[in-house]
Every structure is written in structure tokens, then in C-alpha cells.
N, C-alpha and C positions, 0 to 999 in steps of 0.2 A: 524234545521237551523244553531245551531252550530259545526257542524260537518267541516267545510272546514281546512283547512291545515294552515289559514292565523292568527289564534286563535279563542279566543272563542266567540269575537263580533267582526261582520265584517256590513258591508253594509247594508244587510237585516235587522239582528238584530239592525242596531244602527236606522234605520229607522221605525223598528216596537215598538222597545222603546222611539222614541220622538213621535211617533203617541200618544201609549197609554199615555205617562205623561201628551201632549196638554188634550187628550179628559179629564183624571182625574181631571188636573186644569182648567180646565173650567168646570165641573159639583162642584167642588169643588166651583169655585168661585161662580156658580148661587145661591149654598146652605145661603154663604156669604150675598148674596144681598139679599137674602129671609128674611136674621135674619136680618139683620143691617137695614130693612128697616119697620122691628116691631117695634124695640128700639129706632127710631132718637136720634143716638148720633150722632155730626156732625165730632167725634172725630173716633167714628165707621166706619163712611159714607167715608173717605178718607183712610183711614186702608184696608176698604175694596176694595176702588178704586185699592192704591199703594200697596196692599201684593205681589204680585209677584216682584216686586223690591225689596222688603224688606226681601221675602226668597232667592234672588240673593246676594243681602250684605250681608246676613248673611252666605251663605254659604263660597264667600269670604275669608270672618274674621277669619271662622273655618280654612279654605283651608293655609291662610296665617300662621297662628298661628303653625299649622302641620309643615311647610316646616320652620318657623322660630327653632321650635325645634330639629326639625332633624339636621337644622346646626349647631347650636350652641353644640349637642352633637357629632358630628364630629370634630367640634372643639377643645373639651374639651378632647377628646379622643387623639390628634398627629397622626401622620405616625406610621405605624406598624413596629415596627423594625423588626422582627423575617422575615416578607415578605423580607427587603435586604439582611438579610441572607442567607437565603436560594437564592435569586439569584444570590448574587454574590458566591456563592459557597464557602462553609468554607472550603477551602483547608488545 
């Protein structure tokens, strides 16, 4: 499937990969409602409702936190001098 010229996930692939994640998180979630509903914790019983929002935030947080360091070490870094060098041609 990954074979086409356009990279290594295209169309197919990105559609056979949200299929399989739905079907995992919903076998996932039935698991959830199996236990949480042995334990009545009323604290479980809404955890178990909202986890898929709450592995959305969390991925997020992660996601933000990535892109905040990456600037902040581009930052810390400057312009490359030796790069105007070389284009302006050390004559």
C-alpha cells in the first residue's frame, strides 16, 4: 500500500489507519466499561465516559510542549553566519 511516489502514507493508508485506531478504541473502551462498571467509582464511571478527550489533551500538551522547544532552541541558536558566507562569496 505504501509503495506510490506521493510518500509513505497516502489515502489508503491514512484511511486503513483511522479504521484500525476507531475499531482498537472502541474495543478498548468496551474493556473500560466492563471494569468500571465492577468497581462503582462514580470517579471511574466519568474517566471512563471522557478518556478519549482526555487522550486528545494529552496529546496536545505533549504536541505543544515539542514545538515550544524546538523554538525556543532555534532561538537560542541565531542565524548561521558561516551560511552568509558562503553566499555572499568571500572574495
Amino acid at each position: 500500500m505504501a509503495g506510490s511516489d506521493k510518500g509513505p502514507f497516502w489515502n489508503q493508508d491514512a484511511v486503513m489507519a483511522a479504521g484500525l485506531a476507531f475499531a482498537g478504541m472502541a474495543l478498548l473502551q468496551s474493556k473500560l466499561f466492563t471494569i468500571v462498571s465492577r468497581v462503582n467509582q462514580p470517579f471511574l464511571g466519568k474517566l471512563a465516559i471522557w478518556w478519549p478527550l482526555l487522550l486528545i489533551a494529552g496529546g496536545l500538551v505533549l504536541w505543544l510542549a515539542k514545538v515550544r522547544v524546538k523554538i525556543s532552541a532555534g532561538q537560542s541558536r541565531g542565524p548561521d553566519k558561516s551560511a552568509g558566507a558562503q553566499l555572499g562569496g568571500g572574495k
